[in-house]
C-alpha positions as CSV (number, residue, x, y, z in Angstrom):
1,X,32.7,13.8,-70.3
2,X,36.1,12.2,-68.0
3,X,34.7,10.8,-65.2
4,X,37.2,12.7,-63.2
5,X,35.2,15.7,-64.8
6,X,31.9,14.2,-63.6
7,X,32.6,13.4,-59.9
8,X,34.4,17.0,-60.1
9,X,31.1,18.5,-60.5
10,X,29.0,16.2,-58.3
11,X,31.4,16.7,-55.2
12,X,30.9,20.6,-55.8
13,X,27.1,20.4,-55.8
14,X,27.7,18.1,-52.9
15,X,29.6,20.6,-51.4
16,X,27.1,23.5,-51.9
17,X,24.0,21.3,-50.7
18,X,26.3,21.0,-47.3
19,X,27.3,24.5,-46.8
20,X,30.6,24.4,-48.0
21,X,30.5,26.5,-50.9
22,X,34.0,28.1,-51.5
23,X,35.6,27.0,-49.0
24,X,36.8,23.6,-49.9
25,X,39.8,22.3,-52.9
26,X,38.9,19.3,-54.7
27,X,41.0,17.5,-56.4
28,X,40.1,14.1,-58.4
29,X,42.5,11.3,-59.6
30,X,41.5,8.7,-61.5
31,X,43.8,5.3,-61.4
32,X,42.7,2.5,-64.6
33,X,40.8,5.0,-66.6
34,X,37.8,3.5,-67.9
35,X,36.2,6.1,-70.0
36,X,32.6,4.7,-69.5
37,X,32.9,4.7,-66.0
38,X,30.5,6.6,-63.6
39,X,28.6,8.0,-66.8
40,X,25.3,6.7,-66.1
41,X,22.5,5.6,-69.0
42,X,23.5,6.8,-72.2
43,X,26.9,8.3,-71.1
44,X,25.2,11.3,-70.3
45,X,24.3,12.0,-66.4
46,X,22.4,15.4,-65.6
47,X,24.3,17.8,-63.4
48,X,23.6,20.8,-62.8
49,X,25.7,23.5,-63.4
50,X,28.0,24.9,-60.7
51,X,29.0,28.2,-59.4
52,X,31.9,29.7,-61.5
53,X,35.1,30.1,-59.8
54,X,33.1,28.6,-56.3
55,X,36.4,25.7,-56.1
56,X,39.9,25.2,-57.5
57,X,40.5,21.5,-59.0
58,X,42.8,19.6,-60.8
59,X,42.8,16.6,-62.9
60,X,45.3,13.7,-63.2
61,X,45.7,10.3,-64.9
62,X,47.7,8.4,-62.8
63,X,49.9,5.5,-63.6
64,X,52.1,4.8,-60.9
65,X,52.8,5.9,-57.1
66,X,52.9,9.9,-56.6
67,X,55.8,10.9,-55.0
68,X,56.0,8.4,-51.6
69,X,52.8,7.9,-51.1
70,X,52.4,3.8,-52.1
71,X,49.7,3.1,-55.3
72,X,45.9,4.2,-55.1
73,X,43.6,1.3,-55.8
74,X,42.6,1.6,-59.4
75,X,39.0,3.9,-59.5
76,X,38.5,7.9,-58.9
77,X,39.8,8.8,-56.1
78,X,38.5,12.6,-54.7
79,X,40.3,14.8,-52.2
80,X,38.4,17.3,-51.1
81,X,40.3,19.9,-48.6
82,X,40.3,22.9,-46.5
83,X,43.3,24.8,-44.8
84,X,43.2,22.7,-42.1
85,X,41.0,19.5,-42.7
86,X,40.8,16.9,-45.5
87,X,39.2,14.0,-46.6
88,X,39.9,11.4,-49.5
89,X,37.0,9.4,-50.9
90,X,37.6,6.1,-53.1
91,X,35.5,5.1,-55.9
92,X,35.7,1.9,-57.0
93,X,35.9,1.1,-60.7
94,X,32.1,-0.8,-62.0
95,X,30.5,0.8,-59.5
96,X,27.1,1.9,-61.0
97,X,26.8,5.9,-60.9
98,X,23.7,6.5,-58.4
99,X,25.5,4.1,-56.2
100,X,29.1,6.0,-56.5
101,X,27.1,9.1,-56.0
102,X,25.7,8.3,-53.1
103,X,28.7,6.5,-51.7
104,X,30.2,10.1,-52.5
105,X,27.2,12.3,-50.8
106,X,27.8,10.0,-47.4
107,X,31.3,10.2,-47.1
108,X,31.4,14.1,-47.8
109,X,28.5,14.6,-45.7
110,X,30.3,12.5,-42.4
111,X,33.6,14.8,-43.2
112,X,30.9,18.2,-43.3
113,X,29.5,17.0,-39.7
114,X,32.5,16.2,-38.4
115,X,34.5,19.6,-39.7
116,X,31.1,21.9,-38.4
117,X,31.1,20.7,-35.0
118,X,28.2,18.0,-35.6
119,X,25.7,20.4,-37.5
120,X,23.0,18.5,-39.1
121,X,24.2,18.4,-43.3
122,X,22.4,19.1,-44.8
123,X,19.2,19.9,-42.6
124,X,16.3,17.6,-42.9
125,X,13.2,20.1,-42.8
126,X,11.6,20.6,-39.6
127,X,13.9,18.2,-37.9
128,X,17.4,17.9,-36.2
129,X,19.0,15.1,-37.9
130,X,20.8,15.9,-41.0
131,X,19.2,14.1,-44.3
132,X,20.7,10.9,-45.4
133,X,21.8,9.5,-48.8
134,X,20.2,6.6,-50.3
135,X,19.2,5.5,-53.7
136,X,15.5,5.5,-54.5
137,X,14.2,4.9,-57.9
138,X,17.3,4.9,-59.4
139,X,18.1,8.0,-58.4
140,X,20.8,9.5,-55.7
141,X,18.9,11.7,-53.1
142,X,18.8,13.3,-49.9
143,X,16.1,11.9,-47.9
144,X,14.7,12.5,-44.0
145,X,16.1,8.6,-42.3
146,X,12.7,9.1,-40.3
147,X,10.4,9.5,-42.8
148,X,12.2,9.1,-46.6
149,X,9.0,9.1,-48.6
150,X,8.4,12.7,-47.5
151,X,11.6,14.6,-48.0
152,X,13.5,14.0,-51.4
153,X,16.1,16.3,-52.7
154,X,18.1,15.4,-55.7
155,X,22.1,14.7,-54.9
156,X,23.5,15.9,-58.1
């Protein structure tokens, strides 16, 4: 699977997890393909599967500048929008998947809080912080910061 492809799918579940569902655009550009990037042991990562027709996204190889905007910095680079609001997320290139997907989870879930008004995203059960990503066992999950060996929710 193209990276692009991967994170595509991550940022939706991402997405859902925050309350976003259907309301967002994502689009994903990778810069320096490396086709083994971001594709965990074996190539094969588990994700599940999303919504159909829940986003609209688009692909690209890029090679050069788009338009006027100056170069992105080789890696994936996801921009995830509304009609108002957007955010751009940078992956760089060798970073190991659980760490790009939590890097990912964190900078989506800042953008969510910040776009809802400060809700906690997603809600850490029975209390009014939002969960947190980290990495545990070589894993990406959604854990309570007070207490992340009770509350564990799988990222993507």
């Amino acid at each position: 699977m193209h990276p692009a492809e991967l994170v595509t799918r991550q940022a939706e579940t991402i997405l859902n997890r925050l309350g976003l569902m259907g309301r967002c655009e994502i689009s994903v550009v990778t810069v320096g393909y490396d086709s083994t990037a971001l594709t965990g042991e074996h190539g094969h990562p588990s994700t599940p599967p999303s919504p159909a027709g829940a986003y609209s996204s688009w692909l690209a190889v890029q090679s050069g500048p788009v338009d006027d905007e100056p170069p992105l910095d080789d890696g994936i680079h996801v921009l995830v929008s509304t009609a108002d609001e957007s955010t751009r997320v940078h992956l760089p290139p060798g970073m190991e998947h659980v760490e790009a997907l939590v890097l990912l989870a964190d900078r989506l879930q800042d953008w969510a809080i910040e776009l809802t008004h400060g809700r906690a995203l997603p809600p850490c059960p029975g209390h009014p912080h939002p969960m947190s990503a980290t990495a545990v066992d070589d894993s990406a999950a959604w854990v309570c910061p007070a207490s992340p060996e009770q509350v564990l929710l799988p990222i993507a």
